[in-house]
C-alpha positions as CSV (number, residue, x, y, z in Angstrom):
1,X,67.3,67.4,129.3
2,X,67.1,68.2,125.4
3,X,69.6,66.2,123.4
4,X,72.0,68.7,121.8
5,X,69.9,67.8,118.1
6,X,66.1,68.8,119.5
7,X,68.0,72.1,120.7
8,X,66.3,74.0,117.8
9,X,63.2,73.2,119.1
10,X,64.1,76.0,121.9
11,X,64.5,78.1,118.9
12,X,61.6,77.8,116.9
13,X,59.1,77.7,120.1
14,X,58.7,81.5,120.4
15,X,57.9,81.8,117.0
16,X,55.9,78.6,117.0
17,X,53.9,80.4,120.4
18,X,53.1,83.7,119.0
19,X,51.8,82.0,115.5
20,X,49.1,80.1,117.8
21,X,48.6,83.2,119.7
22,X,48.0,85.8,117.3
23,X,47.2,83.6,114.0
24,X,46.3,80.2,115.3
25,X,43.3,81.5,118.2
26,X,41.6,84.4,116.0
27,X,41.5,81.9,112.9
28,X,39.9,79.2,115.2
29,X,37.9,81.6,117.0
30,X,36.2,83.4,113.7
31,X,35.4,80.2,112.4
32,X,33.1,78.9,115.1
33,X,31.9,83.0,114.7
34,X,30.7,82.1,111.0
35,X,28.6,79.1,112.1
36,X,26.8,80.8,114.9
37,X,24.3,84.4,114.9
38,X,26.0,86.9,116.1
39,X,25.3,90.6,115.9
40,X,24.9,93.7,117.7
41,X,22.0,93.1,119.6
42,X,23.0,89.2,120.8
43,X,26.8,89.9,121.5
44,X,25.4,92.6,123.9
45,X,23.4,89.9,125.8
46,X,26.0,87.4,125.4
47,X,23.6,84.9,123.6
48,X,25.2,83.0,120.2
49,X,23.1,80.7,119.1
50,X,24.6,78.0,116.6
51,X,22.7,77.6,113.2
52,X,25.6,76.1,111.8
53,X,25.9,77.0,107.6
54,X,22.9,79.1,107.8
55,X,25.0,82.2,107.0
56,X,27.2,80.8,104.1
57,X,23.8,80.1,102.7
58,X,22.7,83.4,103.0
59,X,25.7,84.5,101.2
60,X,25.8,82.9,98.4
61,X,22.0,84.3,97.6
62,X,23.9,87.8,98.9
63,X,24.2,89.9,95.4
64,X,26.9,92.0,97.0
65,X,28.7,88.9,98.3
66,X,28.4,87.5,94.6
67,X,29.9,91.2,93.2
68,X,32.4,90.9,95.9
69,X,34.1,87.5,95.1
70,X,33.6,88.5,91.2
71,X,35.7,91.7,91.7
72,X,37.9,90.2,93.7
73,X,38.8,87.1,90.9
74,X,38.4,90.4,87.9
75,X,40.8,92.5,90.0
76,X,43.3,90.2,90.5
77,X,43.3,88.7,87.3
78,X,43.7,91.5,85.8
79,X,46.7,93.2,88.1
80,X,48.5,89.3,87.6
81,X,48.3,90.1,84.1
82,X,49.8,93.9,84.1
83,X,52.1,93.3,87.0
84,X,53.7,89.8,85.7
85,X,54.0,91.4,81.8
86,X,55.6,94.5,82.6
87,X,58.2,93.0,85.3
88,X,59.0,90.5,83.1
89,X,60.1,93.2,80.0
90,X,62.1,95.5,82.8
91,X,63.7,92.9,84.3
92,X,65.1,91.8,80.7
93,X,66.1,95.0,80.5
94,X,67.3,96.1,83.4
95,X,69.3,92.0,83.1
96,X,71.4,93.3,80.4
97,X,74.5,95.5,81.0
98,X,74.4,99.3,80.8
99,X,75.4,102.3,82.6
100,X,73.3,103.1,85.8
101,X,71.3,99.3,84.8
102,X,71.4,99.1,89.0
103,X,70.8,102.7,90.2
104,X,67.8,103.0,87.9
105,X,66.7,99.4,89.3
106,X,66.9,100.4,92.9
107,X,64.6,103.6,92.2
108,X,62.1,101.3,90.4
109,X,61.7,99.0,94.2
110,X,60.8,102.6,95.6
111,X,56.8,101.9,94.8
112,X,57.0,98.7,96.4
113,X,58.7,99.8,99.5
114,X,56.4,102.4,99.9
115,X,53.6,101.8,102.3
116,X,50.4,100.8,100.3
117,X,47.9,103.2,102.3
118,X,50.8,106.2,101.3
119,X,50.1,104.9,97.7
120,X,46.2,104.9,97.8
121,X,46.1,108.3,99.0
122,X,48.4,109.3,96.2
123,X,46.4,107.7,93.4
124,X,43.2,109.1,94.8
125,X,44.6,112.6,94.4
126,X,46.0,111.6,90.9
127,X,42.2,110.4,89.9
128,X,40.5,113.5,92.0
129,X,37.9,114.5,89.7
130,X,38.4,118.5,89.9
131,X,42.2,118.8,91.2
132,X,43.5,115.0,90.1
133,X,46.3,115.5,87.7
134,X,45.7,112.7,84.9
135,X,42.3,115.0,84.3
136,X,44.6,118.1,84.1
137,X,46.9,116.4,81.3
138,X,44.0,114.9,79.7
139,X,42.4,118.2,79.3
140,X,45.8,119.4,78.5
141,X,45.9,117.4,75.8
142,X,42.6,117.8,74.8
143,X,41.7,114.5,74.7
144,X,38.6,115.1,77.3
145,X,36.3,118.2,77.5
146,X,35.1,118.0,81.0
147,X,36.4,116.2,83.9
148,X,35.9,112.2,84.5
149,X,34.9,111.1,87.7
150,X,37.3,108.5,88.1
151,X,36.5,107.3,91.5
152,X,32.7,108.0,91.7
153,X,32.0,105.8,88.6
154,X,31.5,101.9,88.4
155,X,33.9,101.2,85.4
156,X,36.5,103.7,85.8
157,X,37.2,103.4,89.9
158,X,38.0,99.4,89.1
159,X,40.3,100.7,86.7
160,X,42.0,103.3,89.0
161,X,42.3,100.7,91.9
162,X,44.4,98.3,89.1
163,X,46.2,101.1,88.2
164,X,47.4,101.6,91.9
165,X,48.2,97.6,92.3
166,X,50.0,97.1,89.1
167,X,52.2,100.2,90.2
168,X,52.9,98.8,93.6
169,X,53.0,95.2,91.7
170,X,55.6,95.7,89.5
171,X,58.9,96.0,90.9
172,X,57.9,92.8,93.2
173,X,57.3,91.1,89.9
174,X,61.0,92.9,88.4
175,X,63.0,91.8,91.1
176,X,61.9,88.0,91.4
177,X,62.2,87.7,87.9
178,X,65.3,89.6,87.7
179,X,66.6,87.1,90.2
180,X,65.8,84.2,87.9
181,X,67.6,85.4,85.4
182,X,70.9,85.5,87.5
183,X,70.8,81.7,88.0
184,X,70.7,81.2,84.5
185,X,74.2,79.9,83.2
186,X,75.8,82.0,81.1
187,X,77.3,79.0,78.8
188,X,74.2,78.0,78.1
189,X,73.4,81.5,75.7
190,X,77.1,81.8,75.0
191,X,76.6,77.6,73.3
192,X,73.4,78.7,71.7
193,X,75.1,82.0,70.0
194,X,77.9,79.2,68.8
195,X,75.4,76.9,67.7
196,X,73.8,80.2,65.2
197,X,70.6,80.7,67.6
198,X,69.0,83.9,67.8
199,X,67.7,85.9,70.7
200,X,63.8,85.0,70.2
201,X,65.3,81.3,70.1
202,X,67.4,81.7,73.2
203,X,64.5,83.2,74.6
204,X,61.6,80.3,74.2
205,X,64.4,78.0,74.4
206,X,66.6,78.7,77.0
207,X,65.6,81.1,79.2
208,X,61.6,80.7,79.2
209,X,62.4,76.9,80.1
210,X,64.6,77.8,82.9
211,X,62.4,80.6,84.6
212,X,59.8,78.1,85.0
213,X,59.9,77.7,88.4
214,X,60.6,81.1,89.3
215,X,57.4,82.0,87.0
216,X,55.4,79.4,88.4
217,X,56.0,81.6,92.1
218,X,56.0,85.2,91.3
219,X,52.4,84.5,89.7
220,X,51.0,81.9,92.9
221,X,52.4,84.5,95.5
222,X,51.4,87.6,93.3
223,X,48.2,85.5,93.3
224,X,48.2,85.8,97.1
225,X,49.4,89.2,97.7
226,X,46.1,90.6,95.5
227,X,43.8,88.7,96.6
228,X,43.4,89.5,99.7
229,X,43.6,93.5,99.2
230,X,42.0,95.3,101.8
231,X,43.6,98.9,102.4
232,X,44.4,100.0,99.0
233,X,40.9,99.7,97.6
234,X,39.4,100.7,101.6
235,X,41.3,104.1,101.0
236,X,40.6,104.6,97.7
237,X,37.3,103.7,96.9
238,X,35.8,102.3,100.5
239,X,33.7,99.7,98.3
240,X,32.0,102.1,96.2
241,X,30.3,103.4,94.1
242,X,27.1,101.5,94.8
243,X,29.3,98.6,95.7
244,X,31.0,98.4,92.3
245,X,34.8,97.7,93.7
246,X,33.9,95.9,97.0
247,X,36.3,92.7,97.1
248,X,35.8,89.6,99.8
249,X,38.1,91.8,102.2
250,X,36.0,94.7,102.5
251,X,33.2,93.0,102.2
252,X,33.9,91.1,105.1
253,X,34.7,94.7,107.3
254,X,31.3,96.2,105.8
255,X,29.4,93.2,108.0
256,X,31.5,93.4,111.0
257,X,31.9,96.4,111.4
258,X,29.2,98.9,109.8
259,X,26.4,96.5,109.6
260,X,27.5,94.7,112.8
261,X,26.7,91.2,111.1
262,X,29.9,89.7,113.0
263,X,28.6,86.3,112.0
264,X,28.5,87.0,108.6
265,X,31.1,88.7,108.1
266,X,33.7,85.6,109.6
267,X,31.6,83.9,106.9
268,X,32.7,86.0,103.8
269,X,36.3,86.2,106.0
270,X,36.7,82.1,106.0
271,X,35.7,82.0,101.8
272,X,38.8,84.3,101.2
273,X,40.7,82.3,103.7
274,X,39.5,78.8,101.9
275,X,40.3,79.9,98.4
276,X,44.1,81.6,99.6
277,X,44.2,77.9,101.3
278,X,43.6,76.1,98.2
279,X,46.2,78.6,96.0
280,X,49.0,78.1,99.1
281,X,48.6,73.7,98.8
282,X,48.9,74.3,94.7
283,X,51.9,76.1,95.4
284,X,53.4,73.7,98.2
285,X,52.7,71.4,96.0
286,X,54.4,72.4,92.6
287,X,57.8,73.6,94.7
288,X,57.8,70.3,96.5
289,X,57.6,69.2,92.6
290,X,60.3,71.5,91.6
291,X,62.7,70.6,93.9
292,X,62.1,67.0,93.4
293,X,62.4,67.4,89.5
C-alpha cells in the first residue's frame, strides 16, 4: 500500500512511462545507431557492425556537416537577435495603456499560433521568384529591374528562411517579455518619477535590472526553439541551393533518409542533441541561480 504522500507517484507514472517510451528508447536506441555502420545495404541483411566513433570522425572532415552546424549557429544567432529586439520594443509598447493595447496584442500571437509548415509555404509564395509578392512591390517601387531569385540563391534564401523565423519568433519573444513587465512594481517607477528620474533612467535602472531573469529565458529557450529547426527551412528551401541553408536537422534527414546513411545520420542527430543538452544544463543552472538569489 502507497502512503497517502507517495500518492503522486501514481500521478506522474503515465507521464513518466510514455517519456521512456517515445523519448527515452529512440534517444537510447539512435545513439548506439551512431556508433555502429548501418545503411541500406547492411540493415537489409541485418548485419551492424560496431566501429564505434568512426562516423563522428567522418563528419567532422564532412564539408556539408561543417556548413550545416555553421548555418545552424548563423541562423539562429541571427533570428535571437531580430526576434529578442523587436519583442522587446512591442512589448514596451503594447505595456503601456492605450485604446485597443490588448486587441491589437492578441492579433500580434496570431503568427505564432499558426502552424510553422502553414508559414513556410506562405513565405515561399511571398519570395516566389515570378509570382512572389515582395518582387511585385519591389518592382513596384522600382527599386529592382528584374526579379530576384530569392530561394534559388545562397545569400538571399538564408535571408528569407530568417525572415520566416523572426516572424514566427516575435510574438513568443512579445509575450514573455510583456509578462515580465507585469511583475514589475509599479512603486518602484512611481519613486523614481518622485525622485526626478527619467524614462531612459528608469529604463537601465529599474526595469532592465528586473527583466533579467525573464531575459536571461526568452533568449536560452528562443535558443532552443531555433536551433533545432527542421520544417520551416525543409519546406522552404529543402537544404538548398547547393547546400547553402542545410542546418544539423536536415542534415541529419538528408543521411537517413535520401542517402540511407542511417548511421550517420544518428551521428549529426546526437551533435544537435549534445549542444541543445549543454544550452538546457546553462539554463537549469542560471534558474536554479535565480530562484536562489
Amino acid at each position: 500500500m502507497f502512503r497517502y504522500e507517495n500518492v503522486g507517484i501514481l500521478f506522474v507514472f503515465p507521464a513518466f512511462l510514455y517519456m521512456l517510451v517515445f523519448v527515452g528508447y529512440p534517444i537510447i536506441r539512435n545513439i548506439i545507431l551512431s556508433f555502429q555502420d548501418v545503411g541500406a545495404g547492411n540493415l537489409v541483411r541485418g548485419t551492424k557492425n560496431f566501429i564505434l566513433f568512426e562516423n563522428y570522425a567522418e563528419l567532422f572532415g564532412d564539408s556539408v556537416f561543417r556548413i550545416s552546424l555553421f548555418n545552424t549557429l548563423k541562423y539562429t544567432v541571427l533570428c535571437l537577435i531580430f526576434q529578442f529586439m523587436i519583442g522587446f520594443m512591442l512589448a514596451l509598447f503594447f505595456n503601456q495603456r492605450f485604446t485597443l493595447a490588448k486587441p491589437v496584442r492578441g492579433i500580434l500571437l496570431v503568427p505564432w499560433m499558426i502552424p510553422v509548415t502553414v508559414t513556410a509555404l506562405m513565405f515561399k509564395l511571398l519570395f516566389a521568384t515570378d509570382i512572389g509578392v515582395i518582387n511585385y512591390i519591389l518592382r513596384s517601387l522600382h527599386l529592382i529591374q528584374k526579379n530576384i531569385e530569392w530561394l534559388t540563391t545562397p545569400g538571399t534564401a538564408m535571408f528569407a528562411l530568417i525572415c520566416a523565423n523572426v516572424w514566427i519568433g516575435i510574438p513568443f519573444n512579445m509575450i514573455l517579455i510583456s509578462t515580465g513587465l507585469t511583475t514589475i512594481p509599479k512603486e518602484l517607477y512611481e519613486s523614481a518619477s518622485i525622485d526626478g528620474a527619467n524614462k531612459v533612467q528608469t529604463f537601465f535602472n529599474i526595469t532592465l535590472p528586473l527583466l533579467k531573469p525573464t531575459i536571461e529565458s526568452v533568449l536560452i529557450l528562443g535558443f532552443i526553439y531555433t536551433f533545432k529547426v527542421y520544417d520551416l527551412v525543409y519546406v522552404m528551401t529543402s537544404g538548398g541551393p547547393v547546400n547553402s541553408t542545410h542546418m544539423l536537422s536536415t542534415y541529419s534527414y538528408k543521411l537517413s533518409f535520401e542517402m540511407f546513411k542511417y548511421s550517420k545520420g544518428s551521428a549529426v542527430a546526437n551533435v544537435l542533441l549534445a549542444i541543445l543538452l549543454v544550452v538546457g544544463i546553462f539554463y537549469i543552472k542560471i534558474t536554479t541561480q535565480g530562484e536562489e538569489e
